[in-house]
Each structure stands twice: as structure tokens, then as C-alpha cells.
N, C-alpha and C positions, 0 to 999 in steps of 0.2 A: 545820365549818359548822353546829355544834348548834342556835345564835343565834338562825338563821335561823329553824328550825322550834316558837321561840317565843310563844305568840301574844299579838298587839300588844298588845292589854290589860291581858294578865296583866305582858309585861315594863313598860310604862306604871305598873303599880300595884307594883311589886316597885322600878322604879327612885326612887321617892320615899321608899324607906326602906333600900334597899341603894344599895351604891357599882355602877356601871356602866360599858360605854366604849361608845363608837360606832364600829360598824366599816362598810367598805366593803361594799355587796353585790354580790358579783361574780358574774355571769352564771357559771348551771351548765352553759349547754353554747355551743358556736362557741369561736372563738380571738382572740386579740388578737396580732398582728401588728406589726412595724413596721420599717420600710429602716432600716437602721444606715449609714452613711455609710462604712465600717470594711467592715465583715462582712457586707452584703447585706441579704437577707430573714430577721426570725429572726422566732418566733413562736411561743406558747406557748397549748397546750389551755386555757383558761379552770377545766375541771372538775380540773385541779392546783393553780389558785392556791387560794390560803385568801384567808377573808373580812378581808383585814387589817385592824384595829385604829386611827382615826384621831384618838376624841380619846381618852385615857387616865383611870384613874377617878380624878384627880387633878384633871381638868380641863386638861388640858397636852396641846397635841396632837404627834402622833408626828411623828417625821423626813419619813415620805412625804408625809403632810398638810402639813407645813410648806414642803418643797421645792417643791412642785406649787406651791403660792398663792406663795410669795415668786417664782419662776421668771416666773411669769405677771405678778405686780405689775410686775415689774422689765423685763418685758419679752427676755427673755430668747429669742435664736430658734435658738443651736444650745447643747447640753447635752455637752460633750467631759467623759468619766471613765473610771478603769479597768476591765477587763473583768470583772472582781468586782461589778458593777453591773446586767449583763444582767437577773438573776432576776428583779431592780425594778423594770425599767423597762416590763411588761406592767402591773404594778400602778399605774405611775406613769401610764400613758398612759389607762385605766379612770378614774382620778380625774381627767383633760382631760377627759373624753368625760361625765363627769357632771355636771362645772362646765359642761359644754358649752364648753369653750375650744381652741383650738386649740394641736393638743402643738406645742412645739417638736422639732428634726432632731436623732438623737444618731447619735455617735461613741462606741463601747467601745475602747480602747488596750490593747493586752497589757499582760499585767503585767512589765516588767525583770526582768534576772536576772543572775546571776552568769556569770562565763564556767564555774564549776561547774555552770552550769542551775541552780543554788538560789535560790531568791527571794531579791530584794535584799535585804539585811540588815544592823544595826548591827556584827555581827559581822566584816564582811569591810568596815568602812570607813564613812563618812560618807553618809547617807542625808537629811539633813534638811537644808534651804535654809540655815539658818544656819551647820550645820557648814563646810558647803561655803566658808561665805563667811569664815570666819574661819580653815579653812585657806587662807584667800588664790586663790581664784578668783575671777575676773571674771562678774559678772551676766550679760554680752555671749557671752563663750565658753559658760559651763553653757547659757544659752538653744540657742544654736548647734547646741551636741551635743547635748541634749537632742530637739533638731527631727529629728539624723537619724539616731534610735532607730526602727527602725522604715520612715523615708522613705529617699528618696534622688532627687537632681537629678540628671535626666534624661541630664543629660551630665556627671556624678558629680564636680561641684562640693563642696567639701567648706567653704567658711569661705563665712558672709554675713553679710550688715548685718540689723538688721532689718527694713528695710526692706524687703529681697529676700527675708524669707523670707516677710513679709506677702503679699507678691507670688508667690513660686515655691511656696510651701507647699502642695499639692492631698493630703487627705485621702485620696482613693481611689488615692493612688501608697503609703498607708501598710498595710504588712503585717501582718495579726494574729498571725501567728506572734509569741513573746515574743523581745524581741531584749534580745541579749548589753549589761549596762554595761560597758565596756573604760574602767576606769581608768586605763589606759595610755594608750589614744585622750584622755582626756578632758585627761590633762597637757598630752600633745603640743602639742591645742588652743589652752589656755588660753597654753601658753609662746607659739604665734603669736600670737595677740593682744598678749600683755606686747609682744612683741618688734617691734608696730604700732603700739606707743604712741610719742605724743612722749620727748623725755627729760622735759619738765619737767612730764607730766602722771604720764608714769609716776613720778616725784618725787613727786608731791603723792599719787597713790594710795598709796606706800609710808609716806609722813605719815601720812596718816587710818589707816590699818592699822597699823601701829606704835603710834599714841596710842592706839588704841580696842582690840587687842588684846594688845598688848604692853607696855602703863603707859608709850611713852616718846615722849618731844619732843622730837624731832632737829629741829636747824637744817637749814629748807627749803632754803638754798644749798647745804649740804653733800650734801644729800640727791640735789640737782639736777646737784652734781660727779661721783657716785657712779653714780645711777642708767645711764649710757651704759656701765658697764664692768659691771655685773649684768643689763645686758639679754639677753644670749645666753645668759645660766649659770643664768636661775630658770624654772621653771615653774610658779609662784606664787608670788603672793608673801610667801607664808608660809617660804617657801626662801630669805628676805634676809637675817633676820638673822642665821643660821648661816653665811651666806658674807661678808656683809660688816659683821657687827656690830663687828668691830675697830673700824671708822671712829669710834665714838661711846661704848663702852665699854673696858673696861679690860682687856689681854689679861694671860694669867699663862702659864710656862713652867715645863717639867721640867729636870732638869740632862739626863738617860737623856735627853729628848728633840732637847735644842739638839745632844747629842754626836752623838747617833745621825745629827743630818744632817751634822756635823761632821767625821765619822770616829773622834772621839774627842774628849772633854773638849776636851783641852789642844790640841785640832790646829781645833776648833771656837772655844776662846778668841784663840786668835793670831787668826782671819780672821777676829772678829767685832773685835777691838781694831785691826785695821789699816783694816778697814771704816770702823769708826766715827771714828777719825783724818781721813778721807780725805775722811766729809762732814762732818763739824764744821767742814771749810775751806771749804767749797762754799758761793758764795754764787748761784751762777746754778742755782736749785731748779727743773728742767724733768726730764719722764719723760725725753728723749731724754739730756738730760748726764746725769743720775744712771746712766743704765745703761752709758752712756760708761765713766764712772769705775768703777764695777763690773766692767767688762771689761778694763779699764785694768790694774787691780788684780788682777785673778786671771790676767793675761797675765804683770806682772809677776813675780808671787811664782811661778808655774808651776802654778796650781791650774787645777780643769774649774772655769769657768766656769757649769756649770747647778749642782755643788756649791756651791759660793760664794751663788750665787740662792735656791736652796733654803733654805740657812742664813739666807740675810737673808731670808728671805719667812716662815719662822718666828719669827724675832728681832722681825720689826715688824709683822706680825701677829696671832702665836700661833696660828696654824693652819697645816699641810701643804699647805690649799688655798684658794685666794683669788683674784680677779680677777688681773689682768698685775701684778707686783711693784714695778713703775716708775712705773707707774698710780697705784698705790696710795702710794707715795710720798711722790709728787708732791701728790695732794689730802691726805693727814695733815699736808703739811710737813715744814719743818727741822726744828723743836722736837721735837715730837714722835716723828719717828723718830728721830731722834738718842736724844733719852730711851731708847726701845723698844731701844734695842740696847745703850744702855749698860746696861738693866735687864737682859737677857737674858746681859749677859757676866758682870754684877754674879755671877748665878746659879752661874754656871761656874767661877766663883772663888770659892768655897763650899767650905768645906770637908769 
């Protein structure tokens, strides 16, 4: 507080040939006070604040000066921020009381944390609105959980619209204590939402996300065939296309791999060439016959039945793991899987 003890003149005659700033004159003695919505009564000796600094010798005025007047233009009547913010806001509410304006109500939030207790961080995962959204979360869900960081409904309700949270959301049910992000909790989440969605909305969400994060243009029919058999198995949708990307791109196969479900090359070549025999005649292309004849066939020859499955669910997917095998099928079609197995036998007979 040097500034202060100044005198007007001299700085008046000093500020027309030196650089200058303007700062707040903050009363040296009483407290400034104010109900946090959060945290109660908090309140801060005056004779600790510093005389902070409002417009800079640049002529640019600082952050508190600028929050204050825009808050107030804008009409602004409650101020929700992290609790990193408290120190401020005795300074912020000195600059209402000299505009003579009336402060608005704050809310301080704990700051998030790791289920390590360590502040949330880049390092342990996605922290910024867009990552999130480009790992394939819902706007809907992160708002959700995000709400009950902290709160909780009185009769421990856990998913809402938002509508109800406008409605059920009361400030003083929320804890200052820093509460845990459970990335885990936050999948859970979002997968019940996916799994609330229509099929052909959750189709069209999989589009927009796919072209905008993934370069690709899938046919929305297809998408809309698809979506009903990844709806249990993602919890975002960033988890599509590793489970169901066969549908629209091009899968590849090991020999080591087809054998391995096989039992061996040559014991994997036979049931992938009797396979593919069996629907190249198939002209009734339904999940229920295809699986028929799949059963059909490993009854006949003497084989397990989940062997057989397994093999064709790598032969025409190229993955170990995938929605229902029949399912799947069924929306690639004939062509296509037919191809996929003749490709995968191709393989096998490799020398």
C-alpha cells in the first residue's frame, strides 16, 4: 500500500511524464464479508487485502475490473466458480460497494480430484469439454454427472433430464469437501444414456461422430441396422468403431490367428470351406437360418458348435469380438460374407 501514502499532487505531476496504473483503495481497517451459497459466512480482514491494481500502465484494465463492470452490465445475479476464487471475491465485492452497485450471490465449488486425491489433471485422462466430447460422450450424461459432484438427490436418484436438475438442483445440498471424478461412474453413465437413446437417434449420433471425428461417411441405413446390436456393448461412442467398424471397412486376418480358433490350419481350413459351401447355397439370408445352418453343420460334421462360431465370427469380422455373429451376418449380407470367408480361407491355404 506505498501508492497510497503518495501525495495527490506530486503523483498528478509525476503521472504526466511517467507510466501509471489505478488501483483500488481498500479500506485499512473492518472486513468485508460475504454468504457464499456453498460455504456459509466467509470474510476477509480488509488490512490483508492489497490495494489491487484496476487499470494497468498500458491503459487495459485488469481481470477484477473488467469482471465487476461486465457481471453488472450483463446483469448477472448469481456468480458460480471454483474455490480457487475465494481470495477475490472480498476484492471483487469493494469494487460493487464503490460502483455503489449491488454484488451479486456467489457459490465457491471444490476443486475435482482424482480418486488419487490429486487435482484433476491432463495426465490421468481428458479434462477439457472438447476431449470429452470427441471421446464420444453425451452433452446430456457429462452435464448429469457433473451435477452430482459434489450434490446429491435427497432420495439418491442418480440419472435426470435437465429439466429436473433445473428443478431438483439446490446449492446448499452441495459439499465443499473436493469430491472424487470417478471415471468409471462417468462411463457407466453415459453407456445408460446411449442405451436411452432410440435406435435411429443413436444412428444419427454415431454419423455426426464418425464424420467429424473419424473422416468417415457411413450409410445412415446401415448405421441404423447396426446401432440396436452395439447398444448394450459401448459406453461411448467412441467405442464403435473398434467393435463394429467391420460393417463399413475392410477387415484383414492372420493365418496364426484363423488357426488358433481353428485348432489348427488345416482343421480351421476344412470348417471354414464347409461353411462357406453351405451359405453360398443360402438364399433365405435371416439371423435365425444362418445360425440354423451353422448348427446344422457343426452337428453334422461332429464339431463344438461355439468352435465353429468363433471361427466364423473371425473369418467375417476379423475380430475375436463383436456384437451376436448372426446379427452380424445378417446386416453385411450374402455378398459379403461370403467374400470374408472365402478371404479368410484364401489365407489358410497359403503356403
Amino acid at each position: 500500500r506505498f501508492c497510497r501514502k503518495i501525495d495527490p499532487k506530486a503523483a498528478a505531476a509525476r503521472a504526466k511524464k511517467e507510466k501509471f496504473v489505478i488501483r483500488l483503495k481498500v479500506p485499512e481497517e473492518g472486513r468485508t464479508s460475504f454468504a457464499d451459497l456453498i460455504r456459509g459466512e466467509i470474510g476477509f480482514e480488509n488490512s490483508v487485502l492489497d490495494d489491487q491494481v484496476l487499470i494497468k500502465s498500458d491503459g487495459y484494465p485488469t481481470y477484477h475490473l473488467a469482471v465487476v463492470v461486465d457481471d453488472h452490465l450483463m446483469g448477472i445475479t448469481h456468480v458460480l466458480r471454483g474455490e480457487e476464487w475465494i481470495s477475490s471475491t472480498p476484492k471483487h465485492i469493494l469494487l460493487y460497494q464503490a460502483f455503489g452497485w449491488e454484488p451479486p450471490k456467489f457459490a465457491h465449488f471444490p476443486v475435482l480430484r482424482e480418486a488419487s486425491r490429486a487435482k484433476l489433471s491432463k495426465r490421468h485422462g481428458s479434462v477439457g469439454i472438447l476431449e470429452f466430447k470427441e471421446e464420444g460422450y453425451l452433452p446430456e450424461a457429462l452435464l448429469n454427472f457433473l451435477a452430482l459432484l459434489g450434490w446429491s438427490h435427497p432420495q439418491g436418484k442418480e440419472i435426470f433430464s435437465i429439466e429436473e436438475l433445473v428443478e431438483k438442483l439446490d446449492l446448499r445440498r452441495i459439499s465443499p469437501t473436493a469430491p472424487v471424478f470417478d471415471r468409471e461412474k462417468l462411463d457407466w453413465m453415459n453407456g445408460e444414456y446411449i442405451r436411452a437413446l432410440g435406435d435411429q437417434t443413436l444412428a444419427e449420433k454415431l454419423g455426426e461422430y464418425l464424420k467429424t471425428y473419424r473422416g468417415l461417411d457411413v450409410d445412415p441405413e446401415i448405421l441404423q441396422k447396426i446401432s440396436p446390436l452395439v447398444k448394450e456393448r459401448i459406453k461411448k461412442l467412441g467405442e464403435f468403431e473398434g467393435l463394429a467398424g467391420f460393417f463399413f471397412n475392410d477387415v484383414a486376418w492372420t493365418k496364426e490367428e484363423l488357426a488358433e480358433q481353428g485348432g489348427s490350419a488345416g482343421s480351421a481350413a476344412e470348417k471354414l470351406r464347409e461353411a462357406l459351401a453351405r451359405f453360398e447355397k443360402e438364399d433365405d439370408w435371416r439371423t435365425g437360418r444362418l445360425e440354423e445352418e451353422a448348427r446344422g453343420l457343426s452337428q453334422e460334421k461332429g464339431w463344438k458348435a461355439p468352435e465353429l462360431f468363433m471361427l466364423l465370427r473371425v473369418a467375417v469380422t476379423g475380430q475375436a469380438v463383436s456384437p451376436p455373429l448372426f446379427e452380424c451376418m445378417d446386416v453385411l449380407g450374402k455378398e459379403k460374407t461370403v467374400s470374408r470367408i472365402a478371404g479368410a480361407l484364401k489365407i489358410l491355404e497359403l503356403d
